[in-house]
N, C-alpha and C positions, 0 to 999 in steps of 0.2 A: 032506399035503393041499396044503401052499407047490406044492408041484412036480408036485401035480396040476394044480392052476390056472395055474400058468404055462406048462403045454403045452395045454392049452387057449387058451388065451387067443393063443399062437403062431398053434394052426392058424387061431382065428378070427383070427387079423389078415390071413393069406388069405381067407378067407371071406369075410370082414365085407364089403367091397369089391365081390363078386361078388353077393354078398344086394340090396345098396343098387340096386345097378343093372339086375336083375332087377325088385325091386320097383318103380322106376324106370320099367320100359320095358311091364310087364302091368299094374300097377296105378295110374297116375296118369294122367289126361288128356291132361298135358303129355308124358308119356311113349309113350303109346297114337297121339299124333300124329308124335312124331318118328318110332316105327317103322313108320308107315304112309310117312311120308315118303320113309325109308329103302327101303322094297320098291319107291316107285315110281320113285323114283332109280335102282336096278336095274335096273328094266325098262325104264324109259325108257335107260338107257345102252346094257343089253345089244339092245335092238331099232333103236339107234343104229346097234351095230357089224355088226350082221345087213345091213340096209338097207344098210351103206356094202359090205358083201361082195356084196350081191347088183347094186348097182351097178355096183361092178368086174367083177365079169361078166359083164353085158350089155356094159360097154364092149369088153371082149377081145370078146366074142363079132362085134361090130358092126366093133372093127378101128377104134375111133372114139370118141380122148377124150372128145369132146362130145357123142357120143351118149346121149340120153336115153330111157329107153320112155315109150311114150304113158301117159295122165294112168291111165285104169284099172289099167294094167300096177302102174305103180308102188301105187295102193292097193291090189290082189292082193299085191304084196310084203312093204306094209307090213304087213297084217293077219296073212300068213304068217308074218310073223319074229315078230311081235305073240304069234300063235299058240303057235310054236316055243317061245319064250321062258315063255310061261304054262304048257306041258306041259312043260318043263323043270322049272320049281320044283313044279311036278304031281310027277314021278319024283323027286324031292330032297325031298319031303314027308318019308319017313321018317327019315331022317338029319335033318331040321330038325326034327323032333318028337323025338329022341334026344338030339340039342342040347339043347332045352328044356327037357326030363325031368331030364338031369344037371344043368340048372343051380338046376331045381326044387329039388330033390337036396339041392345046393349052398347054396340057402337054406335048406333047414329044417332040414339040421346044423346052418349059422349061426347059424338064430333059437335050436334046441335047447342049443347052446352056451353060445349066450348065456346063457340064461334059469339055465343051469346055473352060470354067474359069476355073474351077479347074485344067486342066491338065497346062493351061501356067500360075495358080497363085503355082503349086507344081514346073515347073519348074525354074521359078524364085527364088521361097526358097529352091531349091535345088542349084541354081548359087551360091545364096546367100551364103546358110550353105556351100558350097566347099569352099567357099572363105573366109570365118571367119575361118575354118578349118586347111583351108593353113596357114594360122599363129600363129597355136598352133601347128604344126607340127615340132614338135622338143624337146629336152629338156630341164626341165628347173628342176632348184634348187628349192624347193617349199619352205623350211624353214632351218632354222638350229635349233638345239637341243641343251641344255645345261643341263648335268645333274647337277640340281644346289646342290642336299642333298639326303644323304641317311639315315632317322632315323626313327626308331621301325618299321623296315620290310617293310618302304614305301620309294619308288624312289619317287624324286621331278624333273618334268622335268620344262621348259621352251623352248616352240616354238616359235623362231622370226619368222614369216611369209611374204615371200618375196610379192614383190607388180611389177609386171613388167610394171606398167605404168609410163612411165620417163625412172630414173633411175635405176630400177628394184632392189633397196634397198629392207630390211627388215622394213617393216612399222608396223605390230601389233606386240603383244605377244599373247600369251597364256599359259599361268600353265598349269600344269596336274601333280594330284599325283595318283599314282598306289602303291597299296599295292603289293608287287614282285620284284626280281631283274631282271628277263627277260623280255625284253620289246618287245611286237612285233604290228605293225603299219599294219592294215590293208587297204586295196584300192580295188574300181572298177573300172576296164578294159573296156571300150566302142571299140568295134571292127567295124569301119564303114562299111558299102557294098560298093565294087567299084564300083557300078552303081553309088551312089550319087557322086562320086569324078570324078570333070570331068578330073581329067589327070588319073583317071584309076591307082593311087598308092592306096597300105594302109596307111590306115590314122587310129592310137590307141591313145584313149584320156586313163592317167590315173587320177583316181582321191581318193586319201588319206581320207578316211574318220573317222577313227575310232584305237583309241588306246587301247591296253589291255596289260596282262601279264601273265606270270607263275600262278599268283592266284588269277586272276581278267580271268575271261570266258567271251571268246568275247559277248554275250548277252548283259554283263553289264560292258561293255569296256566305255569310255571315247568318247567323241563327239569329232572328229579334224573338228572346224572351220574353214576353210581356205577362207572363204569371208569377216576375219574379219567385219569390221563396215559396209562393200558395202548392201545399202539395194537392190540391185538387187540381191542378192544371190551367184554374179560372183565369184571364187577362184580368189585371188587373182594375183595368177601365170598366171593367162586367162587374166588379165585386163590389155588393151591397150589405150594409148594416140591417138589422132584424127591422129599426126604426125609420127604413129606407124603405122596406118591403110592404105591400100591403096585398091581400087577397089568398096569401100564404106564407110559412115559415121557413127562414135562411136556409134550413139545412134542403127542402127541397128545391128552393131557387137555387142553390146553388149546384143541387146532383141534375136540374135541366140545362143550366150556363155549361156547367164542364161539359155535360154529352153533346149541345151546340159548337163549345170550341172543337171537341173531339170531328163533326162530320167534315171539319173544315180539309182533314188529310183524307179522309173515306168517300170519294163522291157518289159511290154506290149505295151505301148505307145511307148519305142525306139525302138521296134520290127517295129510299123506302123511307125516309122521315119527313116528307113533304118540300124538302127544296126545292125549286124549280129549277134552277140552275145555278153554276157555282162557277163566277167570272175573276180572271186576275185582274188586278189594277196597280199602276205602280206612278209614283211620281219620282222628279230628278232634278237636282239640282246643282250646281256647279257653287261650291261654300267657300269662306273665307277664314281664315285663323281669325279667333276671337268672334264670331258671330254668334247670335243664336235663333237659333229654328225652333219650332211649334208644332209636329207632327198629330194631326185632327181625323178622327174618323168620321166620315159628314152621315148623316143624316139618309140622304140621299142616295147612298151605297157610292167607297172608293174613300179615296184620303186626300189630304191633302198641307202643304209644306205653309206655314206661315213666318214670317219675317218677324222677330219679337228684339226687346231691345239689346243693342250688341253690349257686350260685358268687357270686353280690351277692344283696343282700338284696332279696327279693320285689316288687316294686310293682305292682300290678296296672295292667294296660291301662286308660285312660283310657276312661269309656263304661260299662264292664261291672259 
């Protein structure tokens, strides 16, 4: 099938070219002007070179460089070579209309080609993407939370953000202070189409983006970076070891993981990439100095807050 599409793909890289410029010159405006352009640049040259012939012939005939015919004479010529010239591409019709045909031709191989790569290079990245999918189908622990302090009306958090390549330890941190004692963690829900999933299950990606609270309004909530230092953009919780992966290699799970994080900001583009819809979900909770939290992406699409064992002794938030 390789080496069917790559001779395809040969002939159209002839093609391709010939299509553009076709479509180009009968169906754009800007195109429909130049070729009118073109025909009258013709005729205007070719009734150029008629007039300068029939010129030189009256001159021979006259025996007299400078002779010129009188003022009708010359419009009788003009309009003769004018004429000449118009039944000329008159008798050239058919062979211009053969021209066109083949290159008509020309294009609808092209398009047909095309249309014939695109449909087994979608299904292929549709194998693909089912198959990067199948191993984030589950849940995982994305971070844990440590309320580290509570002073002058502001919660201090601390995110370890777990890294599931290896050992699926916690590899970064992150701070985040929120002026508020309710803290609530918002995420978006990627709901796949069962067309793309070729076992026909649902498949829900979540993903944690954004922290706020009681007096912080989600607008101007906190950024949750979850691809820490990864410059591909991957959440960390996404990120697989080669000996993780099976049915293909890191470097293409990992260019499908980043373009899945990426439709999470595009709902349009995950619309043309088979989502079916793309739901927010958020949980909330009101924390204690010294606690610690377990922030989980379930399975099931959305998140959710786990109680894990407290590290200093409880104090509750001031107020509450």
């Amino acid at each position: 099938m390789e080496e069917a599409l790559d001779t395809i793909r040969q002939i159209n890289w002839f093609l391709d070219p010939i299509k553009d410029g076709v479509m180009f010159f009968l169906a754009t405006p800007g195109g429909r002007r130049w070729l009118l352009l073109l025909l009258l640049l013709y005729v205007a040259l070719a009734s150029w070179r008629g007039i300068a012939r029939e010129a030189l012939a009256h001159k021979a005939a006259e025996r007299n460089l400078y002779a010129r015919p009188p003022l009708l004479s010359q419009l009788l010529i003009v309009g003769a070579v004018m004429f000449r010239t118009l039944a000329g591409l008159v008798t050239q019709l058919p062979m211009i209309l053969s021209v066109v045909l083949v290159l008509m031709l020309f294009t609808g191989l092209s398009a047909g080609l095309t249309t014939v790569d695109e449909y087994f290079s979608n299904r292929e990245r549709i194998r693909e993407l089912s198959q990067a999918l199948r191993h984030l189908d589950q849940e995982f622990k994305v971070a844990e939370i440590e309320v580290v302090d509570f002073k002058e009306n502001t919660t201090f958090l601390e995110f370890r953000i777990y890294d599931y390549a290896g050992t699926g330890a916690a590899a970064d941190t992150l701070a985040i202070d929120l002026v508020g004692n309710e803290i609530f963690i918002d995420a978006v829900v990627l709901n796949f189409d069962y067309a793309l999933i070729e076992t026909g299950q649902k498949i829900n990606l979540t993903l944690p983006y954004r922290v706020y609270s009681n007096l912080v309004p989600p607008q101007d909530g906190k950024p949750l970076q979850l691809s820490g230092s990864d410059t591909l953009g991957i959440p960390l919780m996404f990120n697989r070891e080669q000996s993780q992966i099976y049915g293909m290699d890191r470097a293409t799970f990992q260019e499908h993981v980043a373009h899945v994080a990426t439709l999470a900001r595009d709902p349009e583009a995950a619309r043309a990439e088979g989502v079916r819809s793309i739901q927010g979900n958020a949980v909330r909770q009101v924390m204690f100095k010294g606690q610690r939290w377990s922030l989980w992406s379930l399975q099931t699409g959305g998140i959710a807050l786990r109680r894990e064992q407290t590290v200093w002794s409880a104090e509750p938030i001031p107020g509450l």
